[in-house]
C-alpha positions in Angstrom: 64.5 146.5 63.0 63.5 148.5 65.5 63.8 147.0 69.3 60.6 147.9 70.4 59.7 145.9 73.3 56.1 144.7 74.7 57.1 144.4 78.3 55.4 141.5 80.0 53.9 143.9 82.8 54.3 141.5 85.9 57.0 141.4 89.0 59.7 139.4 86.3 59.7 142.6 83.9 60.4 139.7 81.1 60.5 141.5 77.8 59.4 140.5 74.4 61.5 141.8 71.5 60.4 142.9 67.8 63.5 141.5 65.2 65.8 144.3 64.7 64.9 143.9 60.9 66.5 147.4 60.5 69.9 148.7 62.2 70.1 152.2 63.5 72.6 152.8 60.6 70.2 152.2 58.1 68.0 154.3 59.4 70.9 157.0 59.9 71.3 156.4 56.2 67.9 157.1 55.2 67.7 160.4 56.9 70.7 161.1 55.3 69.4 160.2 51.4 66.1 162.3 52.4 67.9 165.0 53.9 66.7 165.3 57.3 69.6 166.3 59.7 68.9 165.2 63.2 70.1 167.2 65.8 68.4 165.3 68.9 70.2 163.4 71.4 67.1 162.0 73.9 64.2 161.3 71.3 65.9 160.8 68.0 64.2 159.3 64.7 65.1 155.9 65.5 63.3 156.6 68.8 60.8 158.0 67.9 59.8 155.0 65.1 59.9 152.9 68.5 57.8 155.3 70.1 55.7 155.3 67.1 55.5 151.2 66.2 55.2 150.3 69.5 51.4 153.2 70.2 50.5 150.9 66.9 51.4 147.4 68.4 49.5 148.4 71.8 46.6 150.5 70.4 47.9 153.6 72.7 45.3 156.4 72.1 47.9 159.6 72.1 50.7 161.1 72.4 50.3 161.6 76.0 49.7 157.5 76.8 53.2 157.0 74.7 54.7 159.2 77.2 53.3 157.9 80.3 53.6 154.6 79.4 56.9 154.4 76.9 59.3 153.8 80.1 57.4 150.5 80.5 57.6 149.4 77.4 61.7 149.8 77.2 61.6 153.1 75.9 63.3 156.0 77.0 61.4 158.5 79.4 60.1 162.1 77.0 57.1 164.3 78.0 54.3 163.8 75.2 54.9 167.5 73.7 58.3 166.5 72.8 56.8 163.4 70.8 54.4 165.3 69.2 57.0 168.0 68.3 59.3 165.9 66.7 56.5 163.6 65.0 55.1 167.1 63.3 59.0 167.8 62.3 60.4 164.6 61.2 59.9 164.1 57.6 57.4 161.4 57.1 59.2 160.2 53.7 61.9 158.9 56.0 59.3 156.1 57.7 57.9 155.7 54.6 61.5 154.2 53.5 61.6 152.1 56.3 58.5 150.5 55.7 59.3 149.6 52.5 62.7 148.5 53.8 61.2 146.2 56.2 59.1 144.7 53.8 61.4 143.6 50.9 63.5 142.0 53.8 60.1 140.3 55.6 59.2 139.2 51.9 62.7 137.6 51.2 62.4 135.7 54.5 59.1 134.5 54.0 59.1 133.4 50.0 57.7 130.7 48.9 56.8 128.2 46.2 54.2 129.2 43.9 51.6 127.2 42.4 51.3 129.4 39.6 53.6 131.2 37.1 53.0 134.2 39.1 51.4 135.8 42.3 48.7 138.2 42.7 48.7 141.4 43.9 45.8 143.1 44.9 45.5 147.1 44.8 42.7 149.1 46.6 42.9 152.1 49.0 42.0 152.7 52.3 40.4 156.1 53.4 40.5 157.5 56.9 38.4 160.4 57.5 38.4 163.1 60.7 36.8 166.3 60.9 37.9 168.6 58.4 39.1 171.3 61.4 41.6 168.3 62.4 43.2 168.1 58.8 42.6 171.4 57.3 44.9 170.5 54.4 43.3 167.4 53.1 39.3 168.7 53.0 37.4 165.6 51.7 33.8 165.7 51.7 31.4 168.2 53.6 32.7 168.5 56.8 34.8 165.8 57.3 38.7 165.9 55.8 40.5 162.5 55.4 43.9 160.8 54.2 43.9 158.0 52.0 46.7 154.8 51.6 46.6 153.0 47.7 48.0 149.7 48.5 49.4 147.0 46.9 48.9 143.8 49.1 50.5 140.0 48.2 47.9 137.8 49.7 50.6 134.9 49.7 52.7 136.9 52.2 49.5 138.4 53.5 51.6 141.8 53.9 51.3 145.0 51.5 54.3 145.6 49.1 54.0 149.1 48.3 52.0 152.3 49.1 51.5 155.4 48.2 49.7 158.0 50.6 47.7 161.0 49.6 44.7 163.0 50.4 41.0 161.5 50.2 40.1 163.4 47.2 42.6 162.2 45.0 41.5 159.6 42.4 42.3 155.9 42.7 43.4 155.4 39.1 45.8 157.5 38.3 47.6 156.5 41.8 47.7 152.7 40.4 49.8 153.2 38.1 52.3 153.7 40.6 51.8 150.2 42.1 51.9 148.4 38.7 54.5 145.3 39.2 55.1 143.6 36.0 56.3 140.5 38.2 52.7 139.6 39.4 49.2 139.2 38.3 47.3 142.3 39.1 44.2 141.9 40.5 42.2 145.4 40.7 38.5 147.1 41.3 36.7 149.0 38.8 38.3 152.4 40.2 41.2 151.1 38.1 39.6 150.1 35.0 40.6 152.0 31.8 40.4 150.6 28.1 43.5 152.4 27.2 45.4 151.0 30.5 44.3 147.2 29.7 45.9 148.0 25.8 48.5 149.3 27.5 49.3 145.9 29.8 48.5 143.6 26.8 51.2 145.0 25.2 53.7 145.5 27.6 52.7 141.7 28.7 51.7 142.7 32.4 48.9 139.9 33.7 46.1 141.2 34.9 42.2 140.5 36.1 40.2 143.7 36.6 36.8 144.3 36.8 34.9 146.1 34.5 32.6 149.0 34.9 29.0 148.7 34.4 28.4 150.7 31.2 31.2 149.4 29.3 30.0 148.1 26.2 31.0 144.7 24.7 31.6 144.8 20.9 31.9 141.7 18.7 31.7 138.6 21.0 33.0 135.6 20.7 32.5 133.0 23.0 35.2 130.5 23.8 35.0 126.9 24.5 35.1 125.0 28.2 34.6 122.1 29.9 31.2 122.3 32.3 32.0 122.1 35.3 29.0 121.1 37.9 28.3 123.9 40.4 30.7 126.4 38.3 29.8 130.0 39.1 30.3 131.0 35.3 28.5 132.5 33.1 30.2 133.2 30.1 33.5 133.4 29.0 34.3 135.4 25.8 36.7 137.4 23.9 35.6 140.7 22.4 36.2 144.6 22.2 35.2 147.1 24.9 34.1 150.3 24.9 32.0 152.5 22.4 32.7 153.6 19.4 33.9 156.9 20.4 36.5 155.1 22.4 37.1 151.6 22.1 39.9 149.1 22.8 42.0 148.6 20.1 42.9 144.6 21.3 40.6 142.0 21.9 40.2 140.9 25.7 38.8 138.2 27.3 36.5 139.0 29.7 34.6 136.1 32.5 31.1 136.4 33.9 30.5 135.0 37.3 28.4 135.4 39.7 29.8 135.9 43.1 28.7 134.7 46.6 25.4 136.8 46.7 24.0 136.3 43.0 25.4 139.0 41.9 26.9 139.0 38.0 30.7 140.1 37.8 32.7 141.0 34.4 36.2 141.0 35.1 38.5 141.6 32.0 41.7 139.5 31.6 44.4 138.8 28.9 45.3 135.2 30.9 43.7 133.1 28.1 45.3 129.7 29.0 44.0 129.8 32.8 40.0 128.2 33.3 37.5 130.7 34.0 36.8 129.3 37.4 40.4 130.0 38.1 39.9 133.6 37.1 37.2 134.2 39.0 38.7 132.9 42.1 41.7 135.0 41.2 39.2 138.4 41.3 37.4 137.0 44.5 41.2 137.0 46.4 40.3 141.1 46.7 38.4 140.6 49.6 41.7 139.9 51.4 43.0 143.5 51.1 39.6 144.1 52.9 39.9 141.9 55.2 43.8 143.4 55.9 42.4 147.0 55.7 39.4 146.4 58.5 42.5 144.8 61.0 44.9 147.5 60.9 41.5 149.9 61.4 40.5 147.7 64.3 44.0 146.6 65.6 46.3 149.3 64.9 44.5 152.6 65.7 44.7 153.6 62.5 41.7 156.0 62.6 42.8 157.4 65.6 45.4 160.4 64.0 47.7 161.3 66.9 48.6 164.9 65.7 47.3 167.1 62.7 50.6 167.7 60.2 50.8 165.9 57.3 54.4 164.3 58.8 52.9 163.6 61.9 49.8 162.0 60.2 51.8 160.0 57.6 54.4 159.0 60.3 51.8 157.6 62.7 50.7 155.6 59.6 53.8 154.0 58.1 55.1 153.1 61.9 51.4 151.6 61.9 52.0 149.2 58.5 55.5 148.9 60.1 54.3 147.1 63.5 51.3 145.3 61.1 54.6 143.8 58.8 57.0 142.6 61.9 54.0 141.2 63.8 52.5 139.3 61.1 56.2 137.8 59.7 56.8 136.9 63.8 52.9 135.1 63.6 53.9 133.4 60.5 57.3 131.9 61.4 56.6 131.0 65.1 53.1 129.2 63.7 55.5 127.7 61.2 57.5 125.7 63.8 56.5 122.6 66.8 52.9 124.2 67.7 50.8 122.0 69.5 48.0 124.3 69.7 46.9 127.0 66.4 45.9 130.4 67.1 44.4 133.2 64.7 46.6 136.1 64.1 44.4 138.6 65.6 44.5 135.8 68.9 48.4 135.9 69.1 48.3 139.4 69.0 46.3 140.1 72.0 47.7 136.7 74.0 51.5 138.4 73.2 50.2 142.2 73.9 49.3 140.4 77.7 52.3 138.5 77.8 50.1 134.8 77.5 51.0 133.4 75.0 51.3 129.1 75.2 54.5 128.0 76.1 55.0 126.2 72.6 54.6 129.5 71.4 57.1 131.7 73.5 59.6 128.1 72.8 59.6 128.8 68.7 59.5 132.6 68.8 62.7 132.9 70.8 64.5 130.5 68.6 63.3 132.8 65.4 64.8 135.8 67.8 67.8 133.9 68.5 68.6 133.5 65.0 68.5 136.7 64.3 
């Protein structure tokens, strides 16, 4: 996509680029199927995403840095109102396509064999907060207004899949069922949990493990057999109804007990019945990995740091964010797939290529996966 460049900043000006994953007739075509019209001839969309992915990919702080600093970078020289101006205009559906773009095509490149029937896919949200004077349209809690991202995150790519932005207030729940992939196993929090919804994916045959909530009752246990295994984390494994009376589940579900890495007993409800409880459990402890992704783009990305106040300039600052997060992790992942003599943690290639340092096996694989592109 995009041709954002980080520009080695030394006397040889040698320049790094990101895959041009999306042409600038896709984008053209996007705009066109949201029905933006772009008049521009300097900063246009397809600019400003390179404006935009390329603050995200070097943790600029502002619209004024992008424009001090964009020239270095490859980009062409605007004054920082101009960015802001057209980041507050530009309809923020239109990055939102792109991302999504770029991901189906990172995902085809990057597939894989599975060692199960199917993948998981986690769903949780992220929820940035500012003062509320900053983001008078999305009031949150007491003085503080805040956006939130529901994501659906494949940890086998170890990129999200789909999201779905809204304001802090709104409800996880409801917002999951727009993530719902009947192709994987979903893997979801208690936010999620609702008896009707688990009826509901038995019978359309979606796999899923989701935790329960606390009060939920269990009604007419029955426990099923296992092999003991010797340091096994579970506690029971049963089938049996949930809920009260007032408002039970209609179908039977099997629900694992397990205590996690602190002591603490978990209930996770599941309708895999041929898969060992251990297995299960691990299956719910593979949340932490949308965690972990959603503390890096925080740290990495300057994701809490909202550029302008409009909803399109808030949500565009956020989908160029996931944008730069998808291209840099499928570069990682293909150059550490090739002749490395020498490993290095995401997070490490990252900072070694925002410097321009990276080992010379390194630069040696990455331009051959830019070559062949």
């Amino acid at each position: 996509m995009l041709t954002n460049k980080l520009q080695k900043r030394c006397p040889h000006e040698k320049e790094y680029h990101i895959p041009q994953f999306v042409s600038e007739e896709e984008v053209n075509v996007i705009q066109d199927a949201i029905g933006y019209k772009d008049t521009a001839r300097k900063l246009t969309v397809h600019t400003l995403i390179h404006y935009l992915t390329c603050a995200a990919m070097n943790e600029f702080k502002s619209y004024r840095e992008c424009a001090d600093v964009g020239d270095k970078h490859g980009l062409p020289k605007v004054d920082h109102s101009t960015i802001s101006k057209k980041a507050g205009h530009v309809d923020y559906k239109i990055m939102k396509e792109l991302f999504h773009l770029v991901v189906s095509k990172c995902n085809r490149m990057t597939r894989r064999v599975l060692k199960i029937s199917k993948e998981l896919l986690l769903v949780d949200s992220i929820t940035i907060t500012v003062g509320k004077s900053r983001l008078p349209w999305a009031l949150y809690h007491g003085e503080r207004a805040g956006i939130k991202l529901h994501v659906s995150y494949t940890p086998l790519t170890e990129m999200p899949l789909q999201v779905v932005e809204t304001t802090g207030l709104v409800h996880d729940g409801p917002i999951g069922e727009q993530l719902v992939d009947s192709r994987f196993i979903m893997v979801e929090d208690r936010a999620y949990f609702k008896i009707k919804r688990i009826d509901q994916f038995t019978e359309d045959q979606q796999k899923f493990v989701i935790r329960i909530k606390e009060n939920v009752e269990i009604f007419r246990p029955h426990a099923l057999q296992r092999l003991e295994q010797a340091g096994s984390p579970i506690t029971r494994d049963i089938t049996c109804q949930l809920g009260t009376k007032q408002s039970r589940s209609e179908k039977r579900h099997r629900v694992v007990f397990f205590k996690d890495d602190y002591g603490n007993e978990m209930r996770v409800v599941t309708n895999l019945m041929d898969v060992a409880p251990e297995v299960i459990a691990d299956m719910y402890k593979a949340r932490w990995r949308i965690e972990t992704f959603f503390r890096w783009i925080k740290q990495n990305l300057n994701v809490p740091v909202l550029f302008g106040t409009t909803e399109n300039a808030v949500f565009n600052q956020l989908f160029a964010a996931l944008i730069a997060y998808v291209l840099l992790k499928w570069l990682y992942s293909k150059t550490a797939e090739g002749r490395i003599f020498k490993k290095l943690s995401f997070i490490s290639f990252l900072r070694q290529l925002q410097k321009d340092n990276l080992p010379i096996d390194w630069r040696s694989e990455m331009a051959v996966i830019l070559k062949k592109l």
